[in-house]
N, C-alpha and C positions, 0 to 999 in steps of 0.2 A: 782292195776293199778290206777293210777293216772286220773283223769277226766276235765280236765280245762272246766268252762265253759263260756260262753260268756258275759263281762259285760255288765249292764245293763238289765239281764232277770233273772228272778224269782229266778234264780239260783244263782246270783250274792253273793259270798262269799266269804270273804276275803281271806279264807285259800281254801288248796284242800279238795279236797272232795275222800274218800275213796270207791268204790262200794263193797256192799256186797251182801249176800243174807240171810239174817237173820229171822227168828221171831219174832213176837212179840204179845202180848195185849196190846191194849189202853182203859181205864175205862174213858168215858163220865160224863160230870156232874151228869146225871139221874141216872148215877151207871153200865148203858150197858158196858157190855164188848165185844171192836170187836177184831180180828185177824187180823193184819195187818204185810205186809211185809216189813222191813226196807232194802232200796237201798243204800243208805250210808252213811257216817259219816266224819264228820270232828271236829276239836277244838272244835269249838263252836256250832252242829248242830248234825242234823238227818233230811234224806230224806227218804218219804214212801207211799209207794203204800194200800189205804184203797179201798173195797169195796162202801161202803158207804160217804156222806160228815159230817165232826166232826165240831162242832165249831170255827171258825180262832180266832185269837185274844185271846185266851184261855190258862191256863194249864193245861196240864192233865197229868193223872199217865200214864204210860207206864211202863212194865216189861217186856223186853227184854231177848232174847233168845240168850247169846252169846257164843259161843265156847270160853274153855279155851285154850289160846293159845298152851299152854304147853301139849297140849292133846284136840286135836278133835273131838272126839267123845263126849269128855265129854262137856255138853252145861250147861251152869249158869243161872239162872235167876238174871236178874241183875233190880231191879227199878231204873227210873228216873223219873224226871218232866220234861216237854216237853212245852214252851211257842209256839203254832201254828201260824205260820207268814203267812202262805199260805194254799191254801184249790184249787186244781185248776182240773178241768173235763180232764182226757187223756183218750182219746176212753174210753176203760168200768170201768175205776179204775180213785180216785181221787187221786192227787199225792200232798201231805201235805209233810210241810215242817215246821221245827221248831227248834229253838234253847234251848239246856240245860238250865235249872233253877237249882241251887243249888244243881251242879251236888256234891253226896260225895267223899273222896276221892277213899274210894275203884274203884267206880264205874270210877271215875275221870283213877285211873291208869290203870284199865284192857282197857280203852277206847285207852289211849297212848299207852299201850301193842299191839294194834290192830294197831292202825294211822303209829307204826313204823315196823310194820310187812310189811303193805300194801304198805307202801312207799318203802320198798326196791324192790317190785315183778316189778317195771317199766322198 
């Protein structure tokens, strides 16, 4: 399902935005690894729900938890880099937002595999 969001706020992106419900880890400068839940994706991004506040303005490793389309059950770990655009307090979880760094392609295609799945469910 498709999510438009309102220009002008935090959420402001050019493309749509995909909602998921995914896994993941994000490894901090220091080397911590948290658990964090990614809410959606688009072209150029990732939106997600952390525990904790991560660095803004930052990249970090992320390895993502992503179902293979072709089969569900079965989940991938997929690595990316994640430039952190936003860092922002929602009631008890920080909702970070960030765009792909040099996403590969692999990662690049299973991501399109997803975008054109989710766009048809509207």
């Amino acid at each position: 399902m498709t999510t438009p969001t309102q220009r002008g706020s935090i959420d402001d992106r050019k493309e749509p935005r995909y909602q998921i419900n995914w896994r993941a880890r994000m490894t901090l400068p220091d080397g911590q690894v948290l658990e964090v839940r990614l809410q959606d994706i688009s072209q150029s991004g990732v939106g997600m729900l952390c525990d904790v506040p991560v660095p803004g303005n930052s990249i970090l490793q992320i390895v993502m938890g992503v179902p293979d389309p072709d089969n569900l059950a079965k989940v991938m770990g997929v690595p990316v880099q994640v430039h952190i655009a936003y860092v922002v307090l929602n009631n008890h979880d920080f909702r970070v937002g960030g765009k792909w760094v040099n996403l590969q392609p692999a990662a690049r295609d299973l991501l399109q595999a997803w975008i054109r799945r989710l766009s048809f469910q509207d």
